[in-house]
N, C-alpha and C positions, 0 to 999 in steps of 0.2 A: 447528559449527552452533549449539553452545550460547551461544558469544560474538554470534552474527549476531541469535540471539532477542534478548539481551539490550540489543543496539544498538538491534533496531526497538522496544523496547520505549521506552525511552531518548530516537528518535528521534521516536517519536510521542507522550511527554509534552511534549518540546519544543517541538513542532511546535502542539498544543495549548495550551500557555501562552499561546504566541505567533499563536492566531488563526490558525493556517496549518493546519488539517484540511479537506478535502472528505470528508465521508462519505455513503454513496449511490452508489448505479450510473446514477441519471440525472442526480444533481448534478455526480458526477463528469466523466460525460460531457459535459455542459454548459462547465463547465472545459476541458477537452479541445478541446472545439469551439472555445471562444471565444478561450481563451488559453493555448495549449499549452506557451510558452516558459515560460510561470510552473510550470509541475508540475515538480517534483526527483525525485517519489519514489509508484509506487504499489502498493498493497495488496488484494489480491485473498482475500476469506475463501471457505470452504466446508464445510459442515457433510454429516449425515448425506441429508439433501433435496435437493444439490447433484446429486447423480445421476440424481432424479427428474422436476429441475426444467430442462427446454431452454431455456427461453426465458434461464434465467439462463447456461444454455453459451453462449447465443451471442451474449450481452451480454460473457461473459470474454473470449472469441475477437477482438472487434472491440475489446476494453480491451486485450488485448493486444497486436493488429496496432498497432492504436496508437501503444502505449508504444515497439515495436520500430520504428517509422517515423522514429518523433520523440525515440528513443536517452532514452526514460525508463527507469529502472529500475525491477524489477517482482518483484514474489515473491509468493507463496501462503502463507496460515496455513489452517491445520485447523482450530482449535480456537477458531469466532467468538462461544462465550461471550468467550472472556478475549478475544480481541479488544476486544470491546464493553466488559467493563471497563474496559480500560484506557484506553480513548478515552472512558469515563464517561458525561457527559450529552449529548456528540454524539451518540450510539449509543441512542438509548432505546428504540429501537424494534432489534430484533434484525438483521428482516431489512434494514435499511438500512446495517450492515455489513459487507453481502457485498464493498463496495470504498470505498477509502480513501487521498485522496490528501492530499500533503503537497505545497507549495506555498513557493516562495520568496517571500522576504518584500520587501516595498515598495521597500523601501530597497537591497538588494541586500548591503547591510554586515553579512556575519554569516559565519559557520564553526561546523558543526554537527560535531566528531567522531563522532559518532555515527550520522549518515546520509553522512560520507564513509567509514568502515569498512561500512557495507550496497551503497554503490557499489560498492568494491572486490571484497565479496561477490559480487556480481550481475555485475562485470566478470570475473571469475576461476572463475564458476558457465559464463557462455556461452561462454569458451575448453575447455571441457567440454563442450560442446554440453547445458545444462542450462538452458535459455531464460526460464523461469521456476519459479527452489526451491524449495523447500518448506521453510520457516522456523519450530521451534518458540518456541512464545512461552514465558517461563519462565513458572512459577506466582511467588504471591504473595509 
């Protein structure tokens, strides 16, 4: 689990350099909506208020069904300070971390080790029946 942090962590600087982050649950969606072939990879945070807050359950549920529809990959982090870190000034705003997708790039010419080890993850998590993990992000 500690190599899978290390990849998303890895997969979402790159993904960053390179202009490919959706962050936001209605941006996200919106992506979703419009162009679902283009998403590789999506990220789901929650913090202590996630319990408190429905309307954001049932913004994950329908991110989910989604992702499960359309065979995107999908995981949970706990811990959306570092989230937000690490995705820096996408993330300014906290609660616009709750989701975070990663997006293929224009050109289609590229190889990410980093988000094909979080696939394999996410493929060898739902042969476990474990639909969406729970992923710690390392610290700094």
């Amino acid at each position: 689990m500690q190599s899978a942090g290390k990849s998303l962590k890895e997969a979402l600087c790159c993904a960053q350099g390179e202009d490919r982050l959706t962050v936001g649950v209605y941006e996200s969606a919106k992506i979703m909506t419009d162009d679902p072939d283009s998403v590789s990879f999506c990220v789901l945070a929650t913090d202590e208020e996630f319990e408190c807050d429905i309307a954001l359950q049932i913004h994950f549920t329908l991110i989910q069904s989604f992702c499960f529809d359309n065979d995107i990959s999908i995981v949970r982090v706990s811990d959306m300070q570092r989230l937000a870190e690490i995705v820096g000034g996408k993330a300014e705003q906290l609660e616009d971390a709750h989701c975070i997708l990663i997006t293929n790039p224009a050109n289609g010419s590229w190889e990410d080790p980093a988000l094909e080890k979080l696939h394999l993850f996410c493929e060898e998590s739902r042969r476990l029946n474990d639909w969406v993990p729970e992923i710690s992000l390392p610290g700094r």
